[in-house]
MIMIVO-753070 format. One record per atom (N, C-alpha, C): residue in three letters; atom name; x, y, z. Coordinates in Angstrom, 3 decimals, decimal comma. Layout:
N
- ALA;CA;X;Y;Z
...
This chain:
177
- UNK;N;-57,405;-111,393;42,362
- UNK;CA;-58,709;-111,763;41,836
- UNK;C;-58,532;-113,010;40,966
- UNK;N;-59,147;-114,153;40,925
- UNK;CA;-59,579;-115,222;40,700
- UNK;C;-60,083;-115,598;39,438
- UNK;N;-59,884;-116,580;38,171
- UNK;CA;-60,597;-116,025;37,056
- UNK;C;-62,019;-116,196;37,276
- UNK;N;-62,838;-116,714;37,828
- UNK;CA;-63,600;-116,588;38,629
- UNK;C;-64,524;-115,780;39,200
- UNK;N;-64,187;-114,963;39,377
- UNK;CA;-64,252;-113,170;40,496
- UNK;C;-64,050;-112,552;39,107
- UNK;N;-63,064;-112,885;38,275
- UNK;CA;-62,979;-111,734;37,005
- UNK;C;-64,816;-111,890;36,194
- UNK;N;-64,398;-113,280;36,264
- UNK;CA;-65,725;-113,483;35,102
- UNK;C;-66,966;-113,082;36,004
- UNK;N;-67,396;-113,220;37,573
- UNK;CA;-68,848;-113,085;38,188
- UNK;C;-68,947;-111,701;37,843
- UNK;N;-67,525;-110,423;38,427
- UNK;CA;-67,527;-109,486;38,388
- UNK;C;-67,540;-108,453;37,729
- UNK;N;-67,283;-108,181;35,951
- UNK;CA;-67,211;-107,952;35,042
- UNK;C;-68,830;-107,050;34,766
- UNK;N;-68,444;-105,882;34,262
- UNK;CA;-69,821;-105,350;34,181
- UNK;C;-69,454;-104,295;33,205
- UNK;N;-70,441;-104,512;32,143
- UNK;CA;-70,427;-103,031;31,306
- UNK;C;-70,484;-102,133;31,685
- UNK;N;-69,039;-101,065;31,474
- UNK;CA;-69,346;-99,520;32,044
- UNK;C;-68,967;-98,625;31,198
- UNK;N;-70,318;-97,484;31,669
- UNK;CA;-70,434;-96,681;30,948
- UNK;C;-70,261;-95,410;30,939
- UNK;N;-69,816;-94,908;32,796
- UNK;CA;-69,147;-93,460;32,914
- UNK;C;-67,895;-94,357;32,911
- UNK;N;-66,787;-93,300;32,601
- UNK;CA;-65,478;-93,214;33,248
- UNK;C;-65,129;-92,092;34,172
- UNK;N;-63,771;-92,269;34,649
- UNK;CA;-62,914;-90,798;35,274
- UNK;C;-62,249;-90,236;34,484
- UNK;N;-62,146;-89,190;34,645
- UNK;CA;-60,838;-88,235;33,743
- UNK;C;-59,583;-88,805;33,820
- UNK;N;-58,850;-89,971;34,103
- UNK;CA;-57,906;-90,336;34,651
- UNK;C;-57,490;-91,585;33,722
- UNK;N;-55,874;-91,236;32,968
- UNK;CA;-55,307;-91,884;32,143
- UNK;C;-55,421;-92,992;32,044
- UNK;N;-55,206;-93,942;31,123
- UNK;CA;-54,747;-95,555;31,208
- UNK;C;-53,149;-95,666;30,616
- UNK;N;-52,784;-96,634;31,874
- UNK;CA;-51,051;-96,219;31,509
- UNK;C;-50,648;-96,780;30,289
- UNK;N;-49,958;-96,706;29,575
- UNK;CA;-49,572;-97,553;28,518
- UNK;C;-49,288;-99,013;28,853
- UNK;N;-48,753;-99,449;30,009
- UNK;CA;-48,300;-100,494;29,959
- UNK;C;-49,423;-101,982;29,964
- UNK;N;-50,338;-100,764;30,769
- UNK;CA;-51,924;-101,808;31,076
- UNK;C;-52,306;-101,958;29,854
- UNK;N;-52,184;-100,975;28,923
- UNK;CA;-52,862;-101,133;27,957
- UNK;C;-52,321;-102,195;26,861
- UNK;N;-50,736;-102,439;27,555
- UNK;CA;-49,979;-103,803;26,545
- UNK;C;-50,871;-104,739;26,984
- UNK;N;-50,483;-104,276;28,018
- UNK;CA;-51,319;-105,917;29,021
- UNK;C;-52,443;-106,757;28,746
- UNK;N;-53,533;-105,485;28,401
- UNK;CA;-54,843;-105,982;27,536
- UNK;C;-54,583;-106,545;26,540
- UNK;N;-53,864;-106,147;25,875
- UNK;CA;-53,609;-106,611;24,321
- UNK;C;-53,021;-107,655;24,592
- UNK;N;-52,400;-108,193;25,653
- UNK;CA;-51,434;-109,388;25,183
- UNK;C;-52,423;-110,288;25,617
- UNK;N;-53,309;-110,321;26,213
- UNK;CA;-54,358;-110,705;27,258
- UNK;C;-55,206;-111,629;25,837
- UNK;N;-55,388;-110,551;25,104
- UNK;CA;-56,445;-110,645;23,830
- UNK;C;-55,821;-111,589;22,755
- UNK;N;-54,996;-111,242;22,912
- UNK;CA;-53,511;-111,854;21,951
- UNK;C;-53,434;-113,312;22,017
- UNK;N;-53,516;-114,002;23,020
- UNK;CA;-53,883;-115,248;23,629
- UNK;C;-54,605;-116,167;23,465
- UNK;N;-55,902;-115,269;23,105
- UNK;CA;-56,964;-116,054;23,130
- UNK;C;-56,747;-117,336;21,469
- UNK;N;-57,601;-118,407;21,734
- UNK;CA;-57,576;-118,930;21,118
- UNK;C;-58,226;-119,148;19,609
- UNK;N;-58,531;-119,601;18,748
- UNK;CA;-58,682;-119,292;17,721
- UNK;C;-58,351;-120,413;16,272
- UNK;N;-59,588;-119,796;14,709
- UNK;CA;-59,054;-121,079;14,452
- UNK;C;-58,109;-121,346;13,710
- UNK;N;-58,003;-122,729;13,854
- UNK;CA;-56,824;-123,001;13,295
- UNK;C;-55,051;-122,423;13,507
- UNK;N;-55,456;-121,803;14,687
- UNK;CA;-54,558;-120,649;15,100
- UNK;C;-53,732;-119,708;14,156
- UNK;N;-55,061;-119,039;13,427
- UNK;CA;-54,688;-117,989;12,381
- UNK;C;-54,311;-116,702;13,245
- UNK;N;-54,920;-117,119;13,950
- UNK;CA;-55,095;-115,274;14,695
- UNK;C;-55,636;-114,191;13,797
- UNK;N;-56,997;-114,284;13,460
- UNK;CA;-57,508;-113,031;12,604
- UNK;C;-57,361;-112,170;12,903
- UNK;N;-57,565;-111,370;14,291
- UNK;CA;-57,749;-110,217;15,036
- UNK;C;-56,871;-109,457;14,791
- UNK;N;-57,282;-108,377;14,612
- UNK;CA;-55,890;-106,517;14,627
- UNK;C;-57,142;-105,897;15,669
- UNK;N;-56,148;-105,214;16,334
- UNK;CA;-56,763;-103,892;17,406
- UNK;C;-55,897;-102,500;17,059
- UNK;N;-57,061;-102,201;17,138
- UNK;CA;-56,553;-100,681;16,850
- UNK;C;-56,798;-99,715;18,300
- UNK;N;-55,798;-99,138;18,935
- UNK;CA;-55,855;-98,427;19,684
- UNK;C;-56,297;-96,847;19,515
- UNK;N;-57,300;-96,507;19,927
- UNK;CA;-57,058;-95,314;19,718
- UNK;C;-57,556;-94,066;21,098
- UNK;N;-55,673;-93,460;21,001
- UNK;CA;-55,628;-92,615;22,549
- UNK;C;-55,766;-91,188;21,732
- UNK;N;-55,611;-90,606;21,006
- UNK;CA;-55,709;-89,421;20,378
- UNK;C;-57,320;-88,967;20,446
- UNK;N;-57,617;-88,001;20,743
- UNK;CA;-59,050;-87,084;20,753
- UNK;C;-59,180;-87,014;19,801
- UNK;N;-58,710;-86,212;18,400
- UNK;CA;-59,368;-86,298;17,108
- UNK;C;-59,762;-87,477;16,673
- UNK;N;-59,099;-88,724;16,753
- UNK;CA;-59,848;-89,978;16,288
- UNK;C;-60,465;-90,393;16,574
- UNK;N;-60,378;-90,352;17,743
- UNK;CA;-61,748;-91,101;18,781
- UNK;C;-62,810;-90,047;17,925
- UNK;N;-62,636;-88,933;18,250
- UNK;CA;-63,887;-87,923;17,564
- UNK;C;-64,441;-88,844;16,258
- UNK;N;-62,955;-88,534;14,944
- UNK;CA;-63,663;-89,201;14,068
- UNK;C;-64,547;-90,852;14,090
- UNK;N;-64,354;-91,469;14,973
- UNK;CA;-65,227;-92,895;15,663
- UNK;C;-66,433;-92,198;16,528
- UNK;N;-66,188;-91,629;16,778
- UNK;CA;-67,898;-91,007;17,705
- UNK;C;-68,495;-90,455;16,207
- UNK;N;-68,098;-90,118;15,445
- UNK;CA;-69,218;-89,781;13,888
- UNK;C;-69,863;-91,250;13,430
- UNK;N;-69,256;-92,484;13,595
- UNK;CA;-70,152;-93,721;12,788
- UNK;C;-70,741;-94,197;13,950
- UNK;N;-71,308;-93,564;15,713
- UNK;CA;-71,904;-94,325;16,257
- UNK;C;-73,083;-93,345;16,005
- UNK;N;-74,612;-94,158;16,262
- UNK;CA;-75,457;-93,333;16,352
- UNK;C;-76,206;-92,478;17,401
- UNK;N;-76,360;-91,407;16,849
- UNK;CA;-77,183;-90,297;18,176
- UNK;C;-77,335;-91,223;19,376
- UNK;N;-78,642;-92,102;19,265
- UNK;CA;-79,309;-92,431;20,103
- UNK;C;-79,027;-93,845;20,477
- UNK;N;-77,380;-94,480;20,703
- UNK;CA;-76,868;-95,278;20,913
- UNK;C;-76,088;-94,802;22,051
- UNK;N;-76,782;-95,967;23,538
- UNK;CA;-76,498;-94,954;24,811
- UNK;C;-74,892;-95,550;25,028
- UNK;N;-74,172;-96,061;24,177
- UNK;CA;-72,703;-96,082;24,866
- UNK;C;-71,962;-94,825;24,546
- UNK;N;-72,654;-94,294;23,295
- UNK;CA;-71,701;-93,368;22,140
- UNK;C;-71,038;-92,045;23,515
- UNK;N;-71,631;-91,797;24,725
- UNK;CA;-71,069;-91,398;25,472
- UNK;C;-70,168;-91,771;26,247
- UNK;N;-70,378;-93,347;26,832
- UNK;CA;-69,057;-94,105;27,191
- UNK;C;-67,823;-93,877;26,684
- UNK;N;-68,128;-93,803;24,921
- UNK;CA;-67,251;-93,995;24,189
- UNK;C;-66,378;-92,195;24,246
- UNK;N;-67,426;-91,017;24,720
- UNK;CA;-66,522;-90,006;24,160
- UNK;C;-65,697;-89,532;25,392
- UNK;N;-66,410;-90,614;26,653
- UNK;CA;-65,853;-90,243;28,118
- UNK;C;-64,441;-90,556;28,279
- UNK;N;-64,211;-92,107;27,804
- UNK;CA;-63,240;-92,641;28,401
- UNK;C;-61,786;-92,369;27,739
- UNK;N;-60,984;-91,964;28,269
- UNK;CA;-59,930;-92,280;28,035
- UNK;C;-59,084;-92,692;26,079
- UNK;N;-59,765;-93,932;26,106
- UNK;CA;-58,924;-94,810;25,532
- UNK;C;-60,385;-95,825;24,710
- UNK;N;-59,774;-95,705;23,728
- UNK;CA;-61,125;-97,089;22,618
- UNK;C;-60,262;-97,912;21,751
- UNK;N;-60,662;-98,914;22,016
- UNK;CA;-59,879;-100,235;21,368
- UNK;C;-60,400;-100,690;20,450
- UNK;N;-60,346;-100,954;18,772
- UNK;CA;-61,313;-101,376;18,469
- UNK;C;-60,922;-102,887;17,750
- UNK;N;-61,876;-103,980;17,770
- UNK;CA;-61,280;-104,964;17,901
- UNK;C;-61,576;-105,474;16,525
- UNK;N;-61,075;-106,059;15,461
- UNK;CA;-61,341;-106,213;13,988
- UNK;C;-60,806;-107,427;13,633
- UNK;N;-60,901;-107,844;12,559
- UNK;CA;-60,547;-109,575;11,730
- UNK;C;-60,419;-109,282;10,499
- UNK;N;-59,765;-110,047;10,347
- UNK;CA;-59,335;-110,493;8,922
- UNK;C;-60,124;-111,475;8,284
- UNK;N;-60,671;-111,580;7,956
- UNK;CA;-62,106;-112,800;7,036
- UNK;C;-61,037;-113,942;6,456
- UNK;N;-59,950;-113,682;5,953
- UNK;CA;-58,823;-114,456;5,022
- UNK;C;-58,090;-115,411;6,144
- UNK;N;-58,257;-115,015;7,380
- UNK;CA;-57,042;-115,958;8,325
- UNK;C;-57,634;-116,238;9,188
- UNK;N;-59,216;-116,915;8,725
- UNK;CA;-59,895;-117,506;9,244
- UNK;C;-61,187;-118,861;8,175
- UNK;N;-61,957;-119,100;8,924
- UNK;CA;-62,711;-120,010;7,402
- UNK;C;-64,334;-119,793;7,819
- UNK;N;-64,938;-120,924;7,228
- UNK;CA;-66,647;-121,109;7,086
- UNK;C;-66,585;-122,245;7,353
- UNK;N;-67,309;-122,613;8,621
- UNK;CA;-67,750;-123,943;8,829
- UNK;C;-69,552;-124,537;9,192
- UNK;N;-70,088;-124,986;8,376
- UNK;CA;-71,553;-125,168;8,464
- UNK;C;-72,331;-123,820;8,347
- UNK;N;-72,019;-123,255;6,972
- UNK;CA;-72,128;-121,662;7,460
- UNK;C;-71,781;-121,015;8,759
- UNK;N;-70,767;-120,944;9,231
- UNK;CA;-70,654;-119,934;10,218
- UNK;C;-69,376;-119,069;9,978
- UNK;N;-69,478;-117,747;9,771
- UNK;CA;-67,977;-117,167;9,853
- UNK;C;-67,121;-117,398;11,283
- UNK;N;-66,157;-117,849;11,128
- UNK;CA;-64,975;-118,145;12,432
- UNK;C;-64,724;-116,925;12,768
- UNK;N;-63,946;-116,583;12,133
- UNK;CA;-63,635;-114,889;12,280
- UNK;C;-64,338;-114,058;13,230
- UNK;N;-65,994;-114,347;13,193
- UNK;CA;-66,225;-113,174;13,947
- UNK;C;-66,451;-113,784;15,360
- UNK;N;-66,660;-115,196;15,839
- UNK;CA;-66,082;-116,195;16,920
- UNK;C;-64,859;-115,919;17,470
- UNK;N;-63,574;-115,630;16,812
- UNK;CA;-62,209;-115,558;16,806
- UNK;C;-62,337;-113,892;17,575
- UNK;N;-62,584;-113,599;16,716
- UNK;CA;-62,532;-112,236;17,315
- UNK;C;-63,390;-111,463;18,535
- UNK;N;-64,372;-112,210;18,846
- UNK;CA;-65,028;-112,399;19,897
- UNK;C;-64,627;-113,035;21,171
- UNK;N;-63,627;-114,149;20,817
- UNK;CA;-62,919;-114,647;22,050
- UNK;C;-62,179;-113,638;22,774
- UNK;N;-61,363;-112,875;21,269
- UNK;CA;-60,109;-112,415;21,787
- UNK;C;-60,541;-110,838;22,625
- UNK;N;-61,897;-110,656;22,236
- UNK;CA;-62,397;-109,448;22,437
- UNK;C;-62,375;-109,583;24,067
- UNK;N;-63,716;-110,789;24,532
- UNK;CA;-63,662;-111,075;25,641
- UNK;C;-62,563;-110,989;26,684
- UNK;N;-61,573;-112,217;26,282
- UNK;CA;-60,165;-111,674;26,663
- UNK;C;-59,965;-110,599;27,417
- UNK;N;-59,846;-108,939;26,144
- UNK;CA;-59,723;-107,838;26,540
- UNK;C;-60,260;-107,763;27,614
- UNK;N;-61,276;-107,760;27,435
- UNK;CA;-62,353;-106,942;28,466
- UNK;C;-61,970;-107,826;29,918
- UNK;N;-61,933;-108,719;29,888
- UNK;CA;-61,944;-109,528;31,473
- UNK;C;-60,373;-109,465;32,193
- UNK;N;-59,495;-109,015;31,557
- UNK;CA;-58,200;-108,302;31,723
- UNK;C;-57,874;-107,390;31,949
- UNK;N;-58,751;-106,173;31,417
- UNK;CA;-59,045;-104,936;31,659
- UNK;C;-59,675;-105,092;33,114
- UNK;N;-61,032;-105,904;33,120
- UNK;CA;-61,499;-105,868;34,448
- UNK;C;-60,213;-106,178;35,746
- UNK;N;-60,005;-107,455;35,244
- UNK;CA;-58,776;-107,722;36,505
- UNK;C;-57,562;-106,823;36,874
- UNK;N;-57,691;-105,352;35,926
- UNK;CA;-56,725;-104,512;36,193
- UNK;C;-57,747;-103,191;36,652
- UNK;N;-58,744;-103,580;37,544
- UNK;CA;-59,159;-102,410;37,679
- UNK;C;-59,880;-101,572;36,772
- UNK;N;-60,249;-101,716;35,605
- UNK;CA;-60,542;-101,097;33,977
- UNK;C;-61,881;-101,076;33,717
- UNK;N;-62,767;-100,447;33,297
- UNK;CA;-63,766;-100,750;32,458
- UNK;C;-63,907;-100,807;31,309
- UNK;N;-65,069;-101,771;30,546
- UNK;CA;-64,875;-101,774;29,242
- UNK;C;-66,320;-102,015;29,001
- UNK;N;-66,827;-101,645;27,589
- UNK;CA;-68,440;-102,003;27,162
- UNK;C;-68,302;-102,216;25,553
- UNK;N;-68,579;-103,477;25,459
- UNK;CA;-68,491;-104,138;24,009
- UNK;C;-69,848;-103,186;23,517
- UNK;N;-68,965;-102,545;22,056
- UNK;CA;-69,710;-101,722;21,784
- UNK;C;-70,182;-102,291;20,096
- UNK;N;-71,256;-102,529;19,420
- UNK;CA;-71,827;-103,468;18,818
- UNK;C;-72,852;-102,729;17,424
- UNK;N;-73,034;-101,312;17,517
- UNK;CA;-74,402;-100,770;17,205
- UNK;C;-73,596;-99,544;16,595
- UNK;N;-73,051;-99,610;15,116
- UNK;CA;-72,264;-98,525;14,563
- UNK;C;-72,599;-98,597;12,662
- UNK;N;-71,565;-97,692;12,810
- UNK;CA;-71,704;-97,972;10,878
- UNK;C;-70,177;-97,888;10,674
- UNK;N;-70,181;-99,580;10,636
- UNK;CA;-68,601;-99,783;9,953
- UNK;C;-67,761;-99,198;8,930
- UNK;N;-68,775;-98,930;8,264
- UNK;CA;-68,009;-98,325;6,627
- UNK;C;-67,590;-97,282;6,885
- UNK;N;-68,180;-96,145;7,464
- UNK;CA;-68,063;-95,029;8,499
- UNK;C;-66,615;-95,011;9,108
- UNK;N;-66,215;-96,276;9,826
- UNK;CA;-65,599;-96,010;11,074
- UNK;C;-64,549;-96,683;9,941
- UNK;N;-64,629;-97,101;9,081
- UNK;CA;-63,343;-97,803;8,059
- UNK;C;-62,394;-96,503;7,127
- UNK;N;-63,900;-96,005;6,594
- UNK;CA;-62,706;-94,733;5,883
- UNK;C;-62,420;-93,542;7,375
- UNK;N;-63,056;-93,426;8,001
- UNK;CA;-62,483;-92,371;9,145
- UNK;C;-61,093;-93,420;9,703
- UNK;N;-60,725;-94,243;9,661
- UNK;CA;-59,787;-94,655;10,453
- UNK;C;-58,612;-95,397;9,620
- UNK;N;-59,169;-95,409;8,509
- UNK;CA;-58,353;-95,684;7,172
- UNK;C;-57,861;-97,688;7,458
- UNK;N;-58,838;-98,142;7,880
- UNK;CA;-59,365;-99,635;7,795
- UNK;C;-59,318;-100,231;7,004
- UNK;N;-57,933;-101,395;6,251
- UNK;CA;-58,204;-101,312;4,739
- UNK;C;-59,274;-103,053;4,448
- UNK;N;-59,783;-102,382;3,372
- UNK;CA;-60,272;-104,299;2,974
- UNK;C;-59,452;-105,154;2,964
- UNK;N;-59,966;-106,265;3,509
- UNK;CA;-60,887;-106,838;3,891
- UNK;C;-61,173;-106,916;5,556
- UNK;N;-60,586;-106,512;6,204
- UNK;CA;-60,944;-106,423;7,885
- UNK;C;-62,135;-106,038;7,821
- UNK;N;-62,252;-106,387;9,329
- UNK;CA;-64,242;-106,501;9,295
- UNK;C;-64,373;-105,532;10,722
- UNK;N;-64,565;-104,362;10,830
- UNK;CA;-64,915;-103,992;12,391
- UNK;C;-65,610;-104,707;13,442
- UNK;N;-65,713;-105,863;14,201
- UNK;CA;-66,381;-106,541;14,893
- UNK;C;-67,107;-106,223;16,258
- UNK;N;-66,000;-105,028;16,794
- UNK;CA;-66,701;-104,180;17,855
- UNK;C;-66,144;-103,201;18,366
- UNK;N;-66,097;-102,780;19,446
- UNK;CA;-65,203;-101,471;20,008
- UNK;C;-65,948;-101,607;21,822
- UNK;N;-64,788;-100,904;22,305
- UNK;CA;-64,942;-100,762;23,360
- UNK;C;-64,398;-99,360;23,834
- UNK;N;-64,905;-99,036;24,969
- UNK;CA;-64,130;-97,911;25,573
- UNK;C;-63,223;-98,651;26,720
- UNK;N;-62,465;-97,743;26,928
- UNK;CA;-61,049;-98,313;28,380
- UNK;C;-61,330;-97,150;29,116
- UNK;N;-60,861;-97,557;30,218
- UNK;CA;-61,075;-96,416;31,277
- UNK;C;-61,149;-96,600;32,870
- UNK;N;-61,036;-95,903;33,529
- UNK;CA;-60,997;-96,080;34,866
- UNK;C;-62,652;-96,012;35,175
- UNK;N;-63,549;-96,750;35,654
- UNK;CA;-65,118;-96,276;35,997
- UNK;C;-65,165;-95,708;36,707
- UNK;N;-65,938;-95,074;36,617
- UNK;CA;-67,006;-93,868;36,845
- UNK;C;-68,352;-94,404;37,609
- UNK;N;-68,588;-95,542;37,682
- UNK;CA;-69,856;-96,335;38,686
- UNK;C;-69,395;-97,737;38,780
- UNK;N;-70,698;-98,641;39,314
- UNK;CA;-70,093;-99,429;39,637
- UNK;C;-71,770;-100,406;39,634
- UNK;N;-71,956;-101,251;38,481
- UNK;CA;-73,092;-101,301;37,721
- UNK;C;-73,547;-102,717;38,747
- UNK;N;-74,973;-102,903;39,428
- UNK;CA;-75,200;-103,934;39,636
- UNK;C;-75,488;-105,297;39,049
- UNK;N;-75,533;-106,712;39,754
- UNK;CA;-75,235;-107,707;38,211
- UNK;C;-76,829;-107,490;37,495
- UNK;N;-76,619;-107,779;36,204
- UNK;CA;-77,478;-107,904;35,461
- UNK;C;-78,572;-109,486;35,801
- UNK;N;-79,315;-109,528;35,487
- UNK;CA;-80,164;-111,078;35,701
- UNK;C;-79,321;-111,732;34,932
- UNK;N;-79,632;-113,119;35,047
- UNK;CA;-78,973;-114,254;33,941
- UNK;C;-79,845;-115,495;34,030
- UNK;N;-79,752;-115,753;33,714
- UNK;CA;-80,862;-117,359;33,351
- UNK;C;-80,197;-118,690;34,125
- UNK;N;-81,205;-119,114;34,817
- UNK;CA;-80,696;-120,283;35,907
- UNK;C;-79,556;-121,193;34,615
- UNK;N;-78,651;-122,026;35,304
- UNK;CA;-78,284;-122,750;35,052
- UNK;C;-78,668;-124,271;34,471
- UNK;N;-79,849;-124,573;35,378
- UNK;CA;-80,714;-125,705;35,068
- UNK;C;-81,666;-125,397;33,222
- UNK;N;-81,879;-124,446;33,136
- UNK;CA;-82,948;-123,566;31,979
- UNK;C;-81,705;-123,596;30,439
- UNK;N;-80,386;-123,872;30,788
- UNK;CA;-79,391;-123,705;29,656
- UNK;C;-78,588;-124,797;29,473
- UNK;N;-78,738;-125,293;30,336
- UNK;CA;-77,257;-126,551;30,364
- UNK;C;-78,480;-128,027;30,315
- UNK;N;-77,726;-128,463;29,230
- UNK;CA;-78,284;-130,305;29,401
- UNK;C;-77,601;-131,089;29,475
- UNK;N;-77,688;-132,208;29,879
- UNK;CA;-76,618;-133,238;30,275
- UNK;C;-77,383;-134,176;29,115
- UNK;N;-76,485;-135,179;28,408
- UNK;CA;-76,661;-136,217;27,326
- UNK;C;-77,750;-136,418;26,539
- UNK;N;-78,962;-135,483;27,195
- UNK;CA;-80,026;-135,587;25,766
- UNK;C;-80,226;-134,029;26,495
- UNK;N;-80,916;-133,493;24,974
- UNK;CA;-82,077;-132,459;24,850
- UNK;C;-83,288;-132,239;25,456
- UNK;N;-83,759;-131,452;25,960
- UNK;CA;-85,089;-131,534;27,098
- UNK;C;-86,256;-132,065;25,584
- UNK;N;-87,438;-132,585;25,844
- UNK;CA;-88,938;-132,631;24,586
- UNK;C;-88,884;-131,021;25,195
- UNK;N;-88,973;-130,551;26,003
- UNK;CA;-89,719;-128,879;26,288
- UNK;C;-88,823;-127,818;25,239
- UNK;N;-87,729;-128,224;25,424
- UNK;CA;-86,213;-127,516;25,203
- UNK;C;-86,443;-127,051;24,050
């Protein structure tokens, strides 16, 4: 598969199978993530793996009821959760880097995971503080997202996306734009 085919093909999923993720894939992701670029090449990002059932449990307590991944999350396997360091990163024009940084590297994951067969669903809609003392998260890291790992369970059709012509400008700005 093609990076290409990784990126058209890539789809949030949200059943899994009962069926392990080997350890080694799971380096694989990480080194995948590990890669990504970043600024100043601080590398903010820590991932926290977590293959144990009680923890994952304690992480299914800071998602909410009626947050439709929180089942993804208690299906699969394996949850990664992807975090920064605020300090080994900066502010530029107001913007935190960090959570950019950690968003690359997140991506990463996930499109690595895909190219190994994997599903994953950037999971976005929690209560950090929650998921910090349950997982013993120390300050200043920032929870940025989570995902589940897993073998899928479906096989999601593409989502719409917005023409190309409607997003991309060439040397000026549309007056409509």
């Amino acid at each position: 598969m093609d990076i290409f085919e990784v990126i058209r093909d890539r789809r949030s999923i949200r059943k899994y199978k009962d069926i392990p993720v080997a350890p080694e894939q799971i380096e694989q992701i990480l080194d995948a993530a590990r890669l990504a670029p970043s600024w100043k090449n601080m590398q903010c990002w820590r991932f926290l793996v977590l293959r144990d059932p009680a923890r994952r449990a304690a992480l299914l307590e800071a998602i909410p009821d009626d947050n439709p991944g929180k089942k993804a999350v208690a299906a699969a396997p394996v949850t990664i959760l992807v975090c920064a360091d605020p300090r080994e990163s900066d502010v530029e024009n107001g913007i935190p880097y960090y959570v950019a940084d950690a968003a690359i590297a997140f991506e990463h994951l996930c499109l690595a995971a895909h190219a190994l067969g994997l599903g994953t669903c950037w999971m976005g809609w929690y209560d950090e503080a929650k998921i910090k003392q349950a997982l013993a998260i120390p300050e200043p890291l920032r929870v940025v997202g989570f995902t589940p790992l897993g073998v899928p369970d479906q096989e999601p059709k593409p989502r719409p996306r917005k023409e190309l012509k409607d997003i991309a400008y060439f040397d000026t700005w549309p007056a409509n734009g």
